[in-house]
FINU-638325 format. One record per residue (C-alpha): residue number from 0; residue in one letter; x, y, z. Coordinates in steps of 0.001 Angstrom, whole numbers. Each point is the difference from the previous one (the first is absolute). Layout:
// FINU-638325
<rec i="NUM" aa="A" px="X" py="Y" pz="Z"/>
...
***
This chain:
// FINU-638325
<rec i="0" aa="X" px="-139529" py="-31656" pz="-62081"/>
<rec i="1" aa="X" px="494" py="-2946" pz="1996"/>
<rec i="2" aa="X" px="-2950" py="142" pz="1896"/>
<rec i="3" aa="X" px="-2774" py="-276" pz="-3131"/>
<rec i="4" aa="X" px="-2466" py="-2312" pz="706"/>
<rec i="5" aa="X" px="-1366" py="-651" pz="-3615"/>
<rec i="6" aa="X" px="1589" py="1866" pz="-3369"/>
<rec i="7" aa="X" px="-2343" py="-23" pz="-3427"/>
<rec i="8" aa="X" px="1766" py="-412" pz="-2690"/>
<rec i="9" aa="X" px="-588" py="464" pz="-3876"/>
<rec i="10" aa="X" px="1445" py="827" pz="-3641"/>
<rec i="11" aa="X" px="-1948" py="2550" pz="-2964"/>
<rec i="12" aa="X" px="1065" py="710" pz="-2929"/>
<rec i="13" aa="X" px="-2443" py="2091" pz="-2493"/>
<rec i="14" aa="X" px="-2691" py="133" pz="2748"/>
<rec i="15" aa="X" px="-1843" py="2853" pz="-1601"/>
<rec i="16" aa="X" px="-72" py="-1096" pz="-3510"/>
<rec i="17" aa="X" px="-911" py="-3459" pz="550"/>
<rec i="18" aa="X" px="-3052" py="616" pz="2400"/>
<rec i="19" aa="X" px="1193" py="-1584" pz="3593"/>
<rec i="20" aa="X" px="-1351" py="622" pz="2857"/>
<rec i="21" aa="X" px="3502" py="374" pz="1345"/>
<rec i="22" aa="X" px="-1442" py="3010" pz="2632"/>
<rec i="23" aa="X" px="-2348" py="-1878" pz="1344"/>
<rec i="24" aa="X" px="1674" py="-3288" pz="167"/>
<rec i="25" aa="X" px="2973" py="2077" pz="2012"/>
<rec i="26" aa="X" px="-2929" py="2079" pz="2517"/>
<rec i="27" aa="X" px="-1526" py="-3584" pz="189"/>
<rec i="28" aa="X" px="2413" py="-1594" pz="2419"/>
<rec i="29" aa="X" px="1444" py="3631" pz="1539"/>
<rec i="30" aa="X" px="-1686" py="-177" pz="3391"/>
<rec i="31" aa="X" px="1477" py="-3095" pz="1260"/>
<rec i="32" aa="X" px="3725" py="512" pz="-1462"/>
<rec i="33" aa="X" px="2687" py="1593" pz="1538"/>
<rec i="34" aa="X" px="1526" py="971" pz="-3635"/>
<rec i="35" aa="X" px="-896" py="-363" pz="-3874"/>
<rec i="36" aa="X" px="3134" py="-764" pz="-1803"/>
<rec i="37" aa="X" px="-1271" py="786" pz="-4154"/>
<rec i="38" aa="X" px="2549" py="-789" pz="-2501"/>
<rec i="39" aa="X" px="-854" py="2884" pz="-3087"/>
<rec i="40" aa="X" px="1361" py="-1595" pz="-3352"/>
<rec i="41" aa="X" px="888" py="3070" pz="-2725"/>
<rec i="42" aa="X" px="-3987" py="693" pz="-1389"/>
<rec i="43" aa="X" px="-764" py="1343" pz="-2643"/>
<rec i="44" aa="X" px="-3121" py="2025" pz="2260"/>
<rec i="45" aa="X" px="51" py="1667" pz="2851"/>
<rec i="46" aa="X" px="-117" py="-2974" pz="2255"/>
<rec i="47" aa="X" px="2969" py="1548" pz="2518"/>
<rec i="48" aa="X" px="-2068" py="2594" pz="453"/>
<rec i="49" aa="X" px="-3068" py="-1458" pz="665"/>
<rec i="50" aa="X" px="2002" py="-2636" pz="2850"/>
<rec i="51" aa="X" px="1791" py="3262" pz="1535"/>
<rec i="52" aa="X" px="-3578" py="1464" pz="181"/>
<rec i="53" aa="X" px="-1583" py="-2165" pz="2905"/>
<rec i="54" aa="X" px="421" py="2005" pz="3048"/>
<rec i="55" aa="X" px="1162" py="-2661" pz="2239"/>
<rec i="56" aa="X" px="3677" py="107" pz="1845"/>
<rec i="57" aa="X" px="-160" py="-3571" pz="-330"/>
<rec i="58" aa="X" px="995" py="-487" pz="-3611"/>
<rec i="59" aa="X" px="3681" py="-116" pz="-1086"/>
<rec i="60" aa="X" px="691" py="246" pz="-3959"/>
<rec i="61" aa="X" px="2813" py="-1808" pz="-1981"/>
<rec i="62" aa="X" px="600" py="928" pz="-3534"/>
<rec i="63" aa="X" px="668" py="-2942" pz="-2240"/>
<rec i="64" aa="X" px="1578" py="699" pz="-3598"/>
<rec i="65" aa="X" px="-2249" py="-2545" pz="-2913"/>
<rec i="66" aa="X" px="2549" py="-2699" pz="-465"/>
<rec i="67" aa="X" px="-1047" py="-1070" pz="-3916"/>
<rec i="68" aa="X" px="2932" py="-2798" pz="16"/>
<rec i="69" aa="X" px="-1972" py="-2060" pz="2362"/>
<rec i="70" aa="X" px="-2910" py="-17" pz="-1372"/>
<rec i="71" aa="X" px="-1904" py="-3248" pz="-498"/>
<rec i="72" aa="X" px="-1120" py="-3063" pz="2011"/>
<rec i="73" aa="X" px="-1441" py="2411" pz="2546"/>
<rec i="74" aa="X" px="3794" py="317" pz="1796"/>
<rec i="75" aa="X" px="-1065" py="3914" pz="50"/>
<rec i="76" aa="X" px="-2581" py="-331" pz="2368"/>
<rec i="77" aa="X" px="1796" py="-2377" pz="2270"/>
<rec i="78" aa="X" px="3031" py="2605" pz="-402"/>
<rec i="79" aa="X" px="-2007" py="3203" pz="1411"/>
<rec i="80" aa="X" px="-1703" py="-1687" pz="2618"/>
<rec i="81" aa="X" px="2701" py="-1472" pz="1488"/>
<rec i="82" aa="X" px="1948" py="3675" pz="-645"/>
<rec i="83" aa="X" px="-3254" py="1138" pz="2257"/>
<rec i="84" aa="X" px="-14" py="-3145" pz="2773"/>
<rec i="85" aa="X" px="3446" py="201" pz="517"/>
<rec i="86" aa="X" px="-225" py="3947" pz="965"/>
<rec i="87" aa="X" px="-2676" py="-664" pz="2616"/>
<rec i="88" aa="X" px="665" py="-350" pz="3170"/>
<rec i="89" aa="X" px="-3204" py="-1809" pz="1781"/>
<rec i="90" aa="X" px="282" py="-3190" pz="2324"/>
<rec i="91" aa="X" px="-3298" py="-544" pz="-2655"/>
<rec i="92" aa="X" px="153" py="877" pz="-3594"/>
<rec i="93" aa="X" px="-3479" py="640" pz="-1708"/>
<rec i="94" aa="X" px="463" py="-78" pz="-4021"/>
<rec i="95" aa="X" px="-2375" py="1733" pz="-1999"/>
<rec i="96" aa="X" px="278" py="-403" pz="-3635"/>
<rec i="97" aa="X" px="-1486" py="3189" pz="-1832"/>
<rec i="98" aa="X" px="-3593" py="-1273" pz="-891"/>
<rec i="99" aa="X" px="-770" py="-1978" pz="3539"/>
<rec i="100" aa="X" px="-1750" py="1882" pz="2786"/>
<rec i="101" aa="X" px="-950" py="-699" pz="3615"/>
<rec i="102" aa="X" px="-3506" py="357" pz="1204"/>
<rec i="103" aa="X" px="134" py="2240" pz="3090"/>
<rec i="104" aa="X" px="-2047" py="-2442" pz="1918"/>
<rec i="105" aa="X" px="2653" py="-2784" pz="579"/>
<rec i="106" aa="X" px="3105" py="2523" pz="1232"/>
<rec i="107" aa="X" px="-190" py="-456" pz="3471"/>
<rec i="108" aa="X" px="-594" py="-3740" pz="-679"/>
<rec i="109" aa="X" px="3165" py="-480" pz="-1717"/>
<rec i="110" aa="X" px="1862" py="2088" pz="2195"/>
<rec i="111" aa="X" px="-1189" py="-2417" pz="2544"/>
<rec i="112" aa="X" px="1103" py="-2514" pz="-1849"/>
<rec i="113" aa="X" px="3424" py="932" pz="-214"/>
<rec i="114" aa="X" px="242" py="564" pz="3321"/>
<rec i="115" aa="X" px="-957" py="-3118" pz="1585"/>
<rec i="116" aa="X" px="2311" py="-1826" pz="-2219"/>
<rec i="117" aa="X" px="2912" py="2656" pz="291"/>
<rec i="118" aa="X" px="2030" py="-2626" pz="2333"/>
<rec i="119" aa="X" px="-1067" py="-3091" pz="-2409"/>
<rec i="120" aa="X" px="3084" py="-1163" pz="-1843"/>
<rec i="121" aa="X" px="-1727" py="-2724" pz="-1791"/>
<rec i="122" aa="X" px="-2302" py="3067" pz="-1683"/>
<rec i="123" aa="X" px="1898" py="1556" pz="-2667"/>
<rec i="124" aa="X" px="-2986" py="2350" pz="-1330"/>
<rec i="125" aa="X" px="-3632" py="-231" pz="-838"/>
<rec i="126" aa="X" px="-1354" py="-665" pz="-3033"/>
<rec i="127" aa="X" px="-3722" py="1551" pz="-927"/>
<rec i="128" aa="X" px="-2912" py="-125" pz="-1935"/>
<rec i="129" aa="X" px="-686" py="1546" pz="-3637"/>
<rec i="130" aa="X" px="-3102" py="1399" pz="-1722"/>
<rec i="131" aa="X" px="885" py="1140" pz="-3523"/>
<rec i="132" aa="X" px="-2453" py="2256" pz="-1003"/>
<rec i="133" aa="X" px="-442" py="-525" pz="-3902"/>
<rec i="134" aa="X" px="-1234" py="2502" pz="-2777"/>
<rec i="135" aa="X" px="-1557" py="2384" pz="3306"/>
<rec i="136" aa="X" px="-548" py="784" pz="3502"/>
<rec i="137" aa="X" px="-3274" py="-2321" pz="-208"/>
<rec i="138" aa="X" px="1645" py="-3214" pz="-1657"/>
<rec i="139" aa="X" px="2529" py="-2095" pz="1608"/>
<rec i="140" aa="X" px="1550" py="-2978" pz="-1327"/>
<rec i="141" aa="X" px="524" py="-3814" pz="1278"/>
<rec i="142" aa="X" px="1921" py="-2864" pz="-971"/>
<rec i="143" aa="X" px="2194" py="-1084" pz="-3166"/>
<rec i="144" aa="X" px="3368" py="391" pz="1321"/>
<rec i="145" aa="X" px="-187" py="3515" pz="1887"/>
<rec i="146" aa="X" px="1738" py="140" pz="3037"/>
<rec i="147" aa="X" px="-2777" py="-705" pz="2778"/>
<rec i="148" aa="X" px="2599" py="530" pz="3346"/>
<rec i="149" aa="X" px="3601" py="1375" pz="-582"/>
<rec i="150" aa="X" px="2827" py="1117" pz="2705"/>
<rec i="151" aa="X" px="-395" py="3383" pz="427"/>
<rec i="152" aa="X" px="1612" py="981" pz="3384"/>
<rec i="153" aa="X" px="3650" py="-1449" pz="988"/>
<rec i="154" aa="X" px="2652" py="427" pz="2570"/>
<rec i="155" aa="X" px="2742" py="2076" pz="-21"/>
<rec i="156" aa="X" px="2440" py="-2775" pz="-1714"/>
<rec i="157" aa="X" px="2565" py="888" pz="-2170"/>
<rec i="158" aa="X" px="44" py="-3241" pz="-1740"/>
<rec i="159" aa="X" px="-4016" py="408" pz="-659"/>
<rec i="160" aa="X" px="-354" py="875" pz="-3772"/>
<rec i="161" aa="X" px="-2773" py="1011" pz="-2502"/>
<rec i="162" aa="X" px="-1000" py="-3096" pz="-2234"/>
<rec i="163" aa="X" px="-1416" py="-889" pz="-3052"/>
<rec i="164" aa="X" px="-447" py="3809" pz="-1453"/>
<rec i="165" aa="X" px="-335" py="1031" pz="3868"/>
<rec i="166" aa="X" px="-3270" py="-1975" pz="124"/>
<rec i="167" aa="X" px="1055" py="-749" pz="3583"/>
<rec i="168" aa="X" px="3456" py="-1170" pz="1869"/>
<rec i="169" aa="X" px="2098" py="-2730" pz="576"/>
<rec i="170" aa="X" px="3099" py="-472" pz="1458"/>
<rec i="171" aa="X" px="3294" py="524" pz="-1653"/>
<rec i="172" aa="X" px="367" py="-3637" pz="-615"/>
<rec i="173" aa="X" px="-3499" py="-289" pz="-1533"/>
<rec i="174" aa="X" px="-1589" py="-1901" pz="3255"/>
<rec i="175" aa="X" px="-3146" py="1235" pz="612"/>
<rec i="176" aa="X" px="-1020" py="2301" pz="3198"/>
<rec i="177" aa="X" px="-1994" py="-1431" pz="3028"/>
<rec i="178" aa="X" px="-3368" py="2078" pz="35"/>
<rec i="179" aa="X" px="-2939" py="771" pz="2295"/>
<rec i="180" aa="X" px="-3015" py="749" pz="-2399"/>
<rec i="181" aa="X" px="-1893" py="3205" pz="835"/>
<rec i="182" aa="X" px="-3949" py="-284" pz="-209"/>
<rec i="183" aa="X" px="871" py="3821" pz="-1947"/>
<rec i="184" aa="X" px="-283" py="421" pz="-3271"/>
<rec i="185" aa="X" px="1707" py="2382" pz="-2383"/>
<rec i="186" aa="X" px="-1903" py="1908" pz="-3078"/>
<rec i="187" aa="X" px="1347" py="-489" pz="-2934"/>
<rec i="188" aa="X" px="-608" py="2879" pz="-2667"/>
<rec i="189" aa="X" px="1917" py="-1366" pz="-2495"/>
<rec i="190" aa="X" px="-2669" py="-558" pz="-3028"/>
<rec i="191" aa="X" px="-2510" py="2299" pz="1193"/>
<rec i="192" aa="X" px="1395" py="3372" pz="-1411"/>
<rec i="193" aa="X" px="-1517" py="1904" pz="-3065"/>
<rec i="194" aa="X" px="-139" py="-1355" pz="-3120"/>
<rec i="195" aa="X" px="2159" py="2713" pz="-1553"/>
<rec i="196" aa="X" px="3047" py="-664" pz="1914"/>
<rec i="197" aa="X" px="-463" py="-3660" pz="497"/>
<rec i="198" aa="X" px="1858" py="-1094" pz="-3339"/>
<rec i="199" aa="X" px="2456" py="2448" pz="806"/>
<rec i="200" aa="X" px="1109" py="-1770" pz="3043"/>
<rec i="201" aa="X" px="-365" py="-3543" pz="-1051"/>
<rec i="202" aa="X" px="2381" py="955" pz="-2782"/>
<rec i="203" aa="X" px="2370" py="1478" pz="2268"/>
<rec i="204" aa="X" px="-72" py="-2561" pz="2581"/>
<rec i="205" aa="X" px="219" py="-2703" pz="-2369"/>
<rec i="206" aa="X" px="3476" py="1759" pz="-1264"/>
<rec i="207" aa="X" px="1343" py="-684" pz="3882"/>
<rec i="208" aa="X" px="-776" py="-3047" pz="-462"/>
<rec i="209" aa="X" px="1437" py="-819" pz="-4285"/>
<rec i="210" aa="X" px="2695" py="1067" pz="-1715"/>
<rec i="211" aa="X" px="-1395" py="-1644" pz="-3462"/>
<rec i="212" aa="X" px="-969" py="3139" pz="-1833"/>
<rec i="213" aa="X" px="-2601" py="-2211" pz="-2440"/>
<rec i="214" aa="X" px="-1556" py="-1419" pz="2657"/>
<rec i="215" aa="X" px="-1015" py="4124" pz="1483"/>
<rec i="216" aa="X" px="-780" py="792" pz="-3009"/>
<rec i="217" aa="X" px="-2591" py="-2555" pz="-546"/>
<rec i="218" aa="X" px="-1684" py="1405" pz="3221"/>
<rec i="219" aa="X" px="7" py="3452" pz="-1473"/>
<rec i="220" aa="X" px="-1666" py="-1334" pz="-2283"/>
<rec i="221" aa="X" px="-2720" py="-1908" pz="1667"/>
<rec i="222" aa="X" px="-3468" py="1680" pz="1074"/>
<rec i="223" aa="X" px="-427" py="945" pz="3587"/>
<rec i="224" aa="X" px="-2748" py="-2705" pz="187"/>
<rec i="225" aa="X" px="1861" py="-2630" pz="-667"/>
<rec i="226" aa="X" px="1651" py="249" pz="3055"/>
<rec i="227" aa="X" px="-2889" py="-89" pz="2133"/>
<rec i="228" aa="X" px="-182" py="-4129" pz="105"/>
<rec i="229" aa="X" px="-1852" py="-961" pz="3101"/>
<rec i="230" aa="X" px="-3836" py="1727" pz="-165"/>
<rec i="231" aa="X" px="-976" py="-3378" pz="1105"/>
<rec i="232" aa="X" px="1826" py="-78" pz="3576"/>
<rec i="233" aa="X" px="-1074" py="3506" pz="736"/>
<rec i="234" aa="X" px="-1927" py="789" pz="3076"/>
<rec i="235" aa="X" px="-1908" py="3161" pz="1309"/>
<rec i="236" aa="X" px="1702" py="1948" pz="2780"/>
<rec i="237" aa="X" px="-2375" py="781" pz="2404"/>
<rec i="238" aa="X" px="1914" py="1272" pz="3369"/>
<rec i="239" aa="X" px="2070" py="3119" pz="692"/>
<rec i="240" aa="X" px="3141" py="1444" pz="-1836"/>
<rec i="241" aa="X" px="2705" py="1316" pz="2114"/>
<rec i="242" aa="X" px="-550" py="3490" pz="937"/>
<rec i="243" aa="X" px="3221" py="1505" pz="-1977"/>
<rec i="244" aa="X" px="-1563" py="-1681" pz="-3383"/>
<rec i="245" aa="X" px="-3165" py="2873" pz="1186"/>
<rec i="246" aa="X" px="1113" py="2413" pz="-2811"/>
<rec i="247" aa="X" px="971" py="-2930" pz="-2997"/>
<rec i="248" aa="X" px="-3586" py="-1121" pz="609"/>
<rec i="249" aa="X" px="-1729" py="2886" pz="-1228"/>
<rec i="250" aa="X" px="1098" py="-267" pz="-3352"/>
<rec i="251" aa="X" px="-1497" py="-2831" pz="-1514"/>
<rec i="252" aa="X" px="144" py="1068" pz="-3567"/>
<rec i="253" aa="X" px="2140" py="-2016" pz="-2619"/>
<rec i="254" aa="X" px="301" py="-3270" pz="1937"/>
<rec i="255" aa="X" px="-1286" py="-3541" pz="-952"/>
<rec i="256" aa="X" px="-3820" py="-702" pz="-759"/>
<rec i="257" aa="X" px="-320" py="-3979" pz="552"/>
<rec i="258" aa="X" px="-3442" py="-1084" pz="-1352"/>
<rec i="259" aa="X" px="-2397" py="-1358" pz="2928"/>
<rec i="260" aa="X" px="-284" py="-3409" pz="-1550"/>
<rec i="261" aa="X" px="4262" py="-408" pz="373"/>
<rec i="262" aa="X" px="-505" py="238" pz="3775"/>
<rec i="263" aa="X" px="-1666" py="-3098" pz="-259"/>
<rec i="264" aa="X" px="2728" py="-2856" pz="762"/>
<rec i="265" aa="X" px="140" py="-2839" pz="-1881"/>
<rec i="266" aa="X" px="-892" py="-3402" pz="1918"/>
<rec i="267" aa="X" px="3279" py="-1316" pz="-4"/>
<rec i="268" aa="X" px="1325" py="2753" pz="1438"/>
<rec i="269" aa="X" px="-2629" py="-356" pz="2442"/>
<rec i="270" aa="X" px="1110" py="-3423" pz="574"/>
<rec i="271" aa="X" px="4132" py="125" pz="-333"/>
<rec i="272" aa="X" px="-605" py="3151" pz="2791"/>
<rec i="273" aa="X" px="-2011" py="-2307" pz="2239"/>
<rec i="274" aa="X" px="2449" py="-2939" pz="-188"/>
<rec i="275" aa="X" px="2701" py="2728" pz="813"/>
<rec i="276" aa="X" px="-1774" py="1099" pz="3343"/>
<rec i="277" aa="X" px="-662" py="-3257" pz="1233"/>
<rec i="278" aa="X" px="4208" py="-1198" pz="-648"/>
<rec i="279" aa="X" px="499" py="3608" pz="1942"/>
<rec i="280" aa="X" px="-2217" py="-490" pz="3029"/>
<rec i="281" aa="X" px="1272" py="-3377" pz="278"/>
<rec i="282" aa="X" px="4150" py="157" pz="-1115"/>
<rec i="283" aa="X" px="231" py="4357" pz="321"/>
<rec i="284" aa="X" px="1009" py="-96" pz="-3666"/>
<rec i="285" aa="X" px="-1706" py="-316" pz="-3014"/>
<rec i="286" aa="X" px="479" py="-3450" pz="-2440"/>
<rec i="287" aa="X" px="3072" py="945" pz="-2419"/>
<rec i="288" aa="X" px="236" py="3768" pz="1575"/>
<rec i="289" aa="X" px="3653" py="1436" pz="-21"/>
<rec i="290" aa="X" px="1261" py="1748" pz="2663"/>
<rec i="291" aa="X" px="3110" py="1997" pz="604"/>
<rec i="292" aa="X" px="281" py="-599" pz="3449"/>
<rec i="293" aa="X" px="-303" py="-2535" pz="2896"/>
<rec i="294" aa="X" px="-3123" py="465" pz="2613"/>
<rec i="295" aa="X" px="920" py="32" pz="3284"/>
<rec i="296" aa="X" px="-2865" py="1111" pz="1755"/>
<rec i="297" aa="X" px="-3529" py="1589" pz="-151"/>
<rec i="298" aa="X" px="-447" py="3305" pz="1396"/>
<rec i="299" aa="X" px="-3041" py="262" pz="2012"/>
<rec i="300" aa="X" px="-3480" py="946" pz="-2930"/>
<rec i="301" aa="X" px="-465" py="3815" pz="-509"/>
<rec i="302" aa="X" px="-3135" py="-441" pz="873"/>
<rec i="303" aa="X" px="644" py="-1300" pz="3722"/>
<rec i="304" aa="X" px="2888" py="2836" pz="468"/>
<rec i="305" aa="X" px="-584" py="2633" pz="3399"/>
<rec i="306" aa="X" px="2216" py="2922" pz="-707"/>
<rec i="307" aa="X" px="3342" py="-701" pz="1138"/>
<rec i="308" aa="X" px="986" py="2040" pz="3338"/>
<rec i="309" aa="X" px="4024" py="-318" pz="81"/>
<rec i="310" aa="X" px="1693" py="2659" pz="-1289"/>
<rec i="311" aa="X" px="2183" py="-725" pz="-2284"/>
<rec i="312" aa="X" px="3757" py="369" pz="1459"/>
***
């Protein structure tokens, strides 16, 4: 146990019914961890069965009763995960969250990654890129307040804790972590699920997040459309899904039809993205961008990575 060089880590609760791609998201990261620790809430669907279906040695289950009483202000979500991170037993921890998946392409880069900074005690984990595909596989969304780089790999601290609804991790005393950003990006599935169970899981994750019954039952009440709030930031995806998403992407049916004309982004988008690029190239961070961490350092650009020879210890 000791000896793990990098542990994934994740919570799901309702996997099945809700639509995640909590399979893939787990088979995403398997090849370079040592162990998948997967906190299973109580479901209502088969979701334990469908985790203690992938045929891998590497994953170890922990069953996790639905704790109603602490529901609200997203303390559920911090709750599991941590239930899940503080089970693993990595040098590296690699959280997943149940929608997020890892394009097979940069593995052996962020393996590398955590290697070379394995003796680093200034590095306390790597934060990485999102794309948050929106409405379907062929959309993805930019801008207004999503999360553009979040922590997503930590060490093996006990006083590391989920944050903010397990958005990404602090430390106990609410500093933030020292990070090396990762030229990796992870695939965020989110909002592109079918519009039949869509509703269904904004409702329920919504109820996570409020306790203030009118309030969830004004978005019961409110049409699926409504929700969808940012055709104007969309863009067209035009590279590769991860191999795992292979079987999702055949069915195409029931998911969100943006109009051509929407894809067209307004000029001051144009403009408030351009300003943003030129305060990143010059500063590394965009004008009035939060960030949940501290950079540190750079990794070296995916696209100027050789495959890493060292074996990992």
């Amino acid at each position: 146990m000791k000896n793990k060089f990098i542990s994934g880590f994740t919570f799901i609760r309702n996997g099945v019914k809700l639509d995640y791609p909590f399979i893939e998201s787990i088979k995403s990261i398997l090849p370079i961890v040592d162990e998948f620790v997967v906190v299973v809430v109580e479901s209502e669907d088969d979701t334990l069965d469908k985790v203690k279906s992938i045929k891998s040695k590497k994953i170890r289950i922990i069953e996790e009763k639905w704790r109603e009483d602490m529901r609200g202000g997203g303390k559920l979500l911090e709750y599991y995960t941590d239930i899940a991170k503080n089970a693993a037993a990595g040098r590296w921890l690699f959280y997943l969250q149940a929608d997020e998946v890892v394009h097979e392409k940069y593995l052996e880069y962020i393996r590398c990654a955590l290697k070379t900074y394995e003796n680093d005690d200034r590095v306390d984990g790597f934060a990485l890129k999102f794309k948050h595909f929106y409405g379907s596989y062929d959309l993805y969304h930019e801008g207004e307040g999503w999360v553009r780089n979040e922590v997503r790999i930590i060490r093996n601290y006990p006083d590391i804790k989920s944050h903010r609804a397990a958005s990404g991790f602090r430390w106990k005393n609410g500093k933030k972590l020292n990070v090396v950003m990762l030229d990796a990006y992870i695939y965020h599935y989110g909002w592109a699920r079918k519009k039949s169970v869509m509703k269904r899981k904004i409702l329920e994750h919504s109820a996570w997040h409020h306790k203030d019954s009118r309030f969830l039952k004004d978005l019961e009440e409110k049409e699926l459309k409504k929700f969808y709030r940012h055709a104007h930031s969309l863009h067209l995806f035009t590279e590769t899904h991860p191999e795992v998403m292979e079987e999702r992407l055949k069915d195409r049916e029931d998911y969100l039809v943006v109009e051509p004309k929407l894809l067209k982004i307004k000029t001051v988008y144009k403009v408030r993205d351009f300003v943003a690029n030129i305060s990143e190239f010059l500063f590394g961070k965009r004008i009035g961008e939060y960030e949940n961490f501290k950079r540190v350092g750079y990794y070296m650009p995916f696209s100027e990575f050789a495959e890493c020879k060292k074996e990992v210890s």
